[in-house]
C-alpha positions in Angstrom: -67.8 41.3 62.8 -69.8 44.6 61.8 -72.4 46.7 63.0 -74.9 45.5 61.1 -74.0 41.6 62.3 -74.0 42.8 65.3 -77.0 44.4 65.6 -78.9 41.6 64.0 -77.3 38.7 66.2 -79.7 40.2 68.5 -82.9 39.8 67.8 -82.4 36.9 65.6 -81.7 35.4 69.7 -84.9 36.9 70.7 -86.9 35.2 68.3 -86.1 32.1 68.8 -86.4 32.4 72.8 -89.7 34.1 71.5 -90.8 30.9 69.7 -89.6 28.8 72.0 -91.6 30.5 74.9 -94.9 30.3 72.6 -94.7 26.9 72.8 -94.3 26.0 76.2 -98.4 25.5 78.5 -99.2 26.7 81.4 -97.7 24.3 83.6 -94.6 24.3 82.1 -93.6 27.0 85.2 -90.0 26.3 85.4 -89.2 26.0 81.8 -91.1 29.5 81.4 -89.4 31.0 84.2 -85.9 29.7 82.4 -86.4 30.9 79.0 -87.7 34.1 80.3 -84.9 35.0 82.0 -82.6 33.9 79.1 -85.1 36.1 77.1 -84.5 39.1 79.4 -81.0 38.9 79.5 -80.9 38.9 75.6 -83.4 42.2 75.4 -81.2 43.7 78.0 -77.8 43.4 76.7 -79.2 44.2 73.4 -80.5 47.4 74.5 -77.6 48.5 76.9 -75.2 48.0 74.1 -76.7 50.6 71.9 -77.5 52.9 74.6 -73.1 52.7 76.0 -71.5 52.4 72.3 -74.1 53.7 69.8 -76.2 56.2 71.0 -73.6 58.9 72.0 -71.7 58.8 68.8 -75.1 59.0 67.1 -75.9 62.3 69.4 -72.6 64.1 68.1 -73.6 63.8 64.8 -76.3 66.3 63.3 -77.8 63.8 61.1 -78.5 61.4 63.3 -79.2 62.8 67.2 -83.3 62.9 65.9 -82.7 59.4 65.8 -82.1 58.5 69.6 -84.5 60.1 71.1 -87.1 57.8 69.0 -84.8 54.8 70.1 -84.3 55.3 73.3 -88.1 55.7 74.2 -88.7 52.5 72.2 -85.9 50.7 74.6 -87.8 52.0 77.3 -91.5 50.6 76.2 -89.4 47.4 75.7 -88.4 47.3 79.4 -91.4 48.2 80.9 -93.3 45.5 78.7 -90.3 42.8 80.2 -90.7 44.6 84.0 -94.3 43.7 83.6 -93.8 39.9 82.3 -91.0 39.5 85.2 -93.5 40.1 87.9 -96.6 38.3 86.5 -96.3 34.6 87.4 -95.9 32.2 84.6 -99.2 29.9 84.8 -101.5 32.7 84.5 -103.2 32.9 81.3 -102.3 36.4 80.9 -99.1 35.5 80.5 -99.2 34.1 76.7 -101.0 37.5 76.0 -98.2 39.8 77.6 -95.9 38.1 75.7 -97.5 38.4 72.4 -97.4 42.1 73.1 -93.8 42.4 74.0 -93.0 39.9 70.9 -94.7 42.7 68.9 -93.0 45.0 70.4 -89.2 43.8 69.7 -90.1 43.1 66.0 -91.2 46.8 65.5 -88.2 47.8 67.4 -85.7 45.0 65.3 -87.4 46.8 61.9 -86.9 50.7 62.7 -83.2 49.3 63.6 -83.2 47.6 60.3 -84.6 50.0 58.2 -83.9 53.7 59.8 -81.2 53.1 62.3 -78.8 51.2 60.3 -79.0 52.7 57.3 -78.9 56.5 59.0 -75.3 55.3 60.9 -73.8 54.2 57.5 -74.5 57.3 55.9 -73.6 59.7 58.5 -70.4 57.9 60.3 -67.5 57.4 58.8 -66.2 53.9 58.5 -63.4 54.4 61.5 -66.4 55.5 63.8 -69.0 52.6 62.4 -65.6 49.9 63.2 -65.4 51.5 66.4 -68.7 51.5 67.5 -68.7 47.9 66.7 -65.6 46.9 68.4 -66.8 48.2 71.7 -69.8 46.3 70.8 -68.1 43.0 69.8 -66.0 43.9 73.3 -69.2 43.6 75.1 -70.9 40.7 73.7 -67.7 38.8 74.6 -68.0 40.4 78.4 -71.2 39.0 79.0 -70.8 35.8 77.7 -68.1 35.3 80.0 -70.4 36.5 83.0 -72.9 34.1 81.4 -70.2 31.5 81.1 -69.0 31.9 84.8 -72.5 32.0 86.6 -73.8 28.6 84.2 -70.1 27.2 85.4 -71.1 28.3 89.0 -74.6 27.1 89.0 -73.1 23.4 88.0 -70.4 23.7 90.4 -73.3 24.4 93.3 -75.2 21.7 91.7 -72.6 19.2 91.6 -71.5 20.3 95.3 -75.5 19.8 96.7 -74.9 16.4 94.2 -72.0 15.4 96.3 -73.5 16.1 99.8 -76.7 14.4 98.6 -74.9 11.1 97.8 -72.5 11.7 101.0 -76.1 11.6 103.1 -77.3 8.9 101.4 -74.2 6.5 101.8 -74.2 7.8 105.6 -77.8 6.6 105.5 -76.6 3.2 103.7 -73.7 2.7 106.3 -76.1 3.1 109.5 -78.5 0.8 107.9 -75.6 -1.9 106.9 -74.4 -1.7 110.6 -77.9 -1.7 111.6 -78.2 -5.0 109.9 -75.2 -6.1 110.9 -75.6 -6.0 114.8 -79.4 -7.4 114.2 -77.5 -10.5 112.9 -75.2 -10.7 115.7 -77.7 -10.3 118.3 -79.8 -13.1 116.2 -76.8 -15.5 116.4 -75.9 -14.6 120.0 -79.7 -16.0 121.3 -78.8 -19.0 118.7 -76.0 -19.6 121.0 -77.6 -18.7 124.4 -80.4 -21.4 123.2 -77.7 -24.0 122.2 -75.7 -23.9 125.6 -79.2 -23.6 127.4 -80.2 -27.1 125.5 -76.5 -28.7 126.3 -77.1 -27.3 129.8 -80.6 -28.9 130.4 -79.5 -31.8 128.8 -76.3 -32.7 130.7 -78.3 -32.2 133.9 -81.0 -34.9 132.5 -78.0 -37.4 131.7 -77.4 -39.1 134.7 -81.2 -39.9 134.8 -80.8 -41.5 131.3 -77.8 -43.3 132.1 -78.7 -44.7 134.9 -81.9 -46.2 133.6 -79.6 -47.6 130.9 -77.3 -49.2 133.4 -80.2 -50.8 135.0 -81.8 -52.5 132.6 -78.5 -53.8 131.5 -78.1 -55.2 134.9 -81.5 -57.0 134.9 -80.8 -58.4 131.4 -77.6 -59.7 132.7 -79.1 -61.0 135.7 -82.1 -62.8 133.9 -79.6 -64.5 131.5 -77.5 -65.6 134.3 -80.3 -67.3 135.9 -81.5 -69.1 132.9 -77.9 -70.3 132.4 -77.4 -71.7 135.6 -80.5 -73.6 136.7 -78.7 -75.3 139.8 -78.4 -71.4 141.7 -81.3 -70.6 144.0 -83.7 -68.0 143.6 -82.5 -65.6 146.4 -79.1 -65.9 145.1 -80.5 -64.6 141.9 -82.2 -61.6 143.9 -79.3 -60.5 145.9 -77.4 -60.5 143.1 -79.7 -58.4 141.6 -80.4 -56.1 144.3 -76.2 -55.8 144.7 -76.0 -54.3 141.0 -79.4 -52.9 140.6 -79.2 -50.7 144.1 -77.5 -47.7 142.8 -79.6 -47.0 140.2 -82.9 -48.0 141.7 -83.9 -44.2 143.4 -82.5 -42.6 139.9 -85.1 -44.7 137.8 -87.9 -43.6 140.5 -87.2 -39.6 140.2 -87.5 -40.5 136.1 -91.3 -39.0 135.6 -93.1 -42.6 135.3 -96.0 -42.2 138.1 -96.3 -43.3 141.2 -93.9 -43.6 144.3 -91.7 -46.7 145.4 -90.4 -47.4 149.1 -86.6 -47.4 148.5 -84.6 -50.2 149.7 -81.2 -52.0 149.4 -77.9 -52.3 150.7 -77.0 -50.8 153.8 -74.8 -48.1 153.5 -75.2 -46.9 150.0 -75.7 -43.6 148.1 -77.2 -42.1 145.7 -77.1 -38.3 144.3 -80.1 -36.3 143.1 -79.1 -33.8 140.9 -81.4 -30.7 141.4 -81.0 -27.8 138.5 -82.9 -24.5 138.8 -82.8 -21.8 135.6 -81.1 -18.8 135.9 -82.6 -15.4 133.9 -79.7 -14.1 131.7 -80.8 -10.9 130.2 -79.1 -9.4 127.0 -79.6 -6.7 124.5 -80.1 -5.7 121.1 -80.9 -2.7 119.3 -84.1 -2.1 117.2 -84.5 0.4 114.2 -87.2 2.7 115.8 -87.5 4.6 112.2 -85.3 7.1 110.6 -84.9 10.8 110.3 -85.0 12.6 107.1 -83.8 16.2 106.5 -84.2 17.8 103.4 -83.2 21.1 102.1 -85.3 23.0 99.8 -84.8 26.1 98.1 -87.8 29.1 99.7 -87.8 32.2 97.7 -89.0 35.2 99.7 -89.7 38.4 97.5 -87.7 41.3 99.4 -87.9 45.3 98.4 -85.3 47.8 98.9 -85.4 51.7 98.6 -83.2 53.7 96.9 -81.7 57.1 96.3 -81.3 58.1 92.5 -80.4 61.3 91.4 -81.1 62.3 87.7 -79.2 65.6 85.6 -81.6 67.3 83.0 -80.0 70.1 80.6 -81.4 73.1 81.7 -81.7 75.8 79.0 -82.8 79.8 79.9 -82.3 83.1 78.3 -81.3 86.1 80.3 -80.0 90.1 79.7 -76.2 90.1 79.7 -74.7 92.4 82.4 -73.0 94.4 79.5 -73.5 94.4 76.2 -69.8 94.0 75.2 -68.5 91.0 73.4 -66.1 89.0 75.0 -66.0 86.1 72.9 -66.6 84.3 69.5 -69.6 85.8 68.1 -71.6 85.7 64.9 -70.7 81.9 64.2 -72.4 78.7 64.2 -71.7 76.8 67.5 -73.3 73.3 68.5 -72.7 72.5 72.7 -73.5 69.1 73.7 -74.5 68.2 77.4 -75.8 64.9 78.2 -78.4 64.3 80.7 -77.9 61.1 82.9 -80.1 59.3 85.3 -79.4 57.0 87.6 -81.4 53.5 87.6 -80.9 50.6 89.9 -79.4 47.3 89.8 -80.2 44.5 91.3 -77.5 41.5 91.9 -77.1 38.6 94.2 -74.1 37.2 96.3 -74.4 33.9 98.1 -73.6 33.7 101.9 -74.1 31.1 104.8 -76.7 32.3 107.1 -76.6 29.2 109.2 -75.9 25.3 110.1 -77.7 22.5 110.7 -75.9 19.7 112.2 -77.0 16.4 112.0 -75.5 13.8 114.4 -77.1 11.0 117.0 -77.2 10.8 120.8 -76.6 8.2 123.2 -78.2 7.8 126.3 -79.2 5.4 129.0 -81.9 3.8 131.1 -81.9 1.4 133.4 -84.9 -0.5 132.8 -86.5 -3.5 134.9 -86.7 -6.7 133.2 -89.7 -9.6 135.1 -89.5 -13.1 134.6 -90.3 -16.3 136.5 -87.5 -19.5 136.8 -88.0 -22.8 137.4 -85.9 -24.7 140.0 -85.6 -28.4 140.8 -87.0 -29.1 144.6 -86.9 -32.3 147.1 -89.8 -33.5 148.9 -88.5 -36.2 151.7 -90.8 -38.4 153.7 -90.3 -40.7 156.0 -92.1 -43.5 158.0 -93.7 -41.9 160.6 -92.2 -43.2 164.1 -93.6 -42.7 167.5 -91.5 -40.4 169.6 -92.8 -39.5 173.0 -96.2 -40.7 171.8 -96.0 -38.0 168.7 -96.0 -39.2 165.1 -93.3 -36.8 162.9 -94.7 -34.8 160.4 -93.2 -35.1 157.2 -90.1 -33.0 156.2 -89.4 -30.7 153.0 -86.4 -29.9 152.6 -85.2 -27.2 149.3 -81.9 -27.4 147.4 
């Protein structure tokens, strides 16, 4: 690639981050902010190569060291003009305007290259000097696309790696809520069960009432049928009969809830068993989503200023009376001394560090907490005849199972 190439890959870049800024509104901020910087970085390598690899082999050659002075103040109009856009913010209306101005600017700049510069270097270098001029060049370009290359590769590796920790959060998130789920489910189908075995229990306690109502009834059919079979047996045969099957199951109908109370009677000597139940308060637990916790991180940009020390040399050119007026060396002849003047300006760059953690993990703790509730329980209420006793009457007795 040659110098002219190279010298016109430049701005031919410029423009079209020129254009492509012109086009964007005012609350386009972060796609300003992006192609401004691209644009900046483009102005900047542009000018820093000329001023490294151009500009001193154009200052050792007579024909052309008028030339960089002109160039170099027009490199520094260029980066005051981009100093000024950098610290404007990019929604302002002002900014379209700036921008015009520095767009100007470049162009002028691009055409004195074009048509002074260029033209200046070909006649005054020789071909070895104008290759190696633009093989340092060409050297450069390909040293900060590589920087480029490795910060865009960094960028998507941070992106991918915030990506990664994004989606790790969220399947945490997932997890918690399928376990959440989970144990609501379990909980659900361990009252299911408590209910069932609480029905069965209830309901095996109400059986003997059930059963012995059955059993009676079938007695008192069978009795009824065996009288109207045999019409020669008495009537009291028919009762006793009756009352030898029927007696069991007689005080088991009368605690069935039908109304009223019966006198109990029957055979001598027999028993019957009450079944009282009570309920009994099993308390369980289960866990309830009471809402969950989001952290995000966000990016905060915080503008931050530093002071430094730079040191600048100027040539410093004064006339005084020799000491003696004797030669001591090489008079009478043309002689051209070059001393460079340097200045120091900053740079600015950026590492990355950790300045802190936040960890994110859940607590367990416990409570003992008081749970009220009332129970039922079955209870017995005897009475008995009253009897005189000492001329008392006894009072009627209650007794509880």
């Amino acid at each position: 690639m040659n110098l002219r190439t190279l010298m016109q890959a430049g701005p031919a870049r410029a423009n079209e981050l020129f254009a492509k800024l012109s086009e964007t509104s005012d609350g386009a901020v972060k796609t300003r902010e992006k192609l401004f910087a691209e644009l900046k970085a483009e102005l900047e390598l542009h000018t820093s190569l000329e001023e490294q690899h151009l500009f001193p082999v154009l200052r050792r050659n007579p024909e052309t060291k008028d030339l960089v002075a002109d160039a170099i103040r027009d490199n520094k109009e260029l980066r005051a003009k981009i100093a000024e856009l950098d610290g404007m913010p990019k929604n302002e209306p002002a900014f379209a305007e700036r921008l015009s101005e520095l767009q100007k600017a470049f162009r002028q700049h691009a055409r004195d290259e074009r048509k002074e510069l260029l033209p200046a270097v070909q006649r005054a270098l020789s071909e070895e000097q104008v290759q190696g001029v633009a093989e340092k060049m060409e050297a450069g370009l390909a040293e900060a696309e590589q920087a480029r290359q490795d910060e865009a590769d960094e960028r998507r590796a941070k992106a991918r790696q915030e990506r990664e920790q994004a989606e790790f959060v969220a399947r945490q998130a997932e997890l918690r809520e399928q376990e959440a789920t989970k144990a609501e489910r379990e909980r659900a189908n361990a009252e299911q069960r408590v209910r069932a075995e609480a029905r069965q229990i209830a309901d095996a306690a109400l059986t003997p009432v059930t059963a012995a109502a059955r059993t009676v009834n079938d007695a008192a059919r069978r009795a009824t049928a065996a009288a109207e079979s045999d019409a020669g047996r008495s009537q009291a045969q028919v009762m006793a009969l009756t009352n030898m099957f029927m007696w069991p199951w007689l005080r088991a109908m009368q605690s069935t809830p039908q109304g009223g109370s019966v006198a109990a009677r029957g055979v001598s000597g027999m028993e019957e068993v009450i079944p009282l139940g009570e309920e009994v308060l099993e308390v369980g637990k289960r866990t309830e989503n009471r809402g969950t916790a989001r952290i995000r991180r966000f990016v905060v940009e915080t503008p931050v200023e530093r002071q430094v020390t730079l040191q600048s040399e100027k040539v410093v050119v004064e006339r005084r009376r020799p000491v003696t007026d004797q030669a001591t060396g090489e008079i009478l002849t043309e002689v051209t001394v070059e001393v460079v003047e340097t200045e120091e300006v900053p740079t600015v760059e950026k590492r990355l560090r950790l300045r802190e953690e936040v960890v994110v993990r859940t607590e367990r703790t416990q409570r003992v907490e008081t749970v009220r509730e009332t129970v039922r329980r079955d209870e017995v209420d005897i009475q008995q005849p009253s009897r005189r006793r000492n001329g008392q009457h006894l009072r009627p007795v209650t007794t509880e199972g």
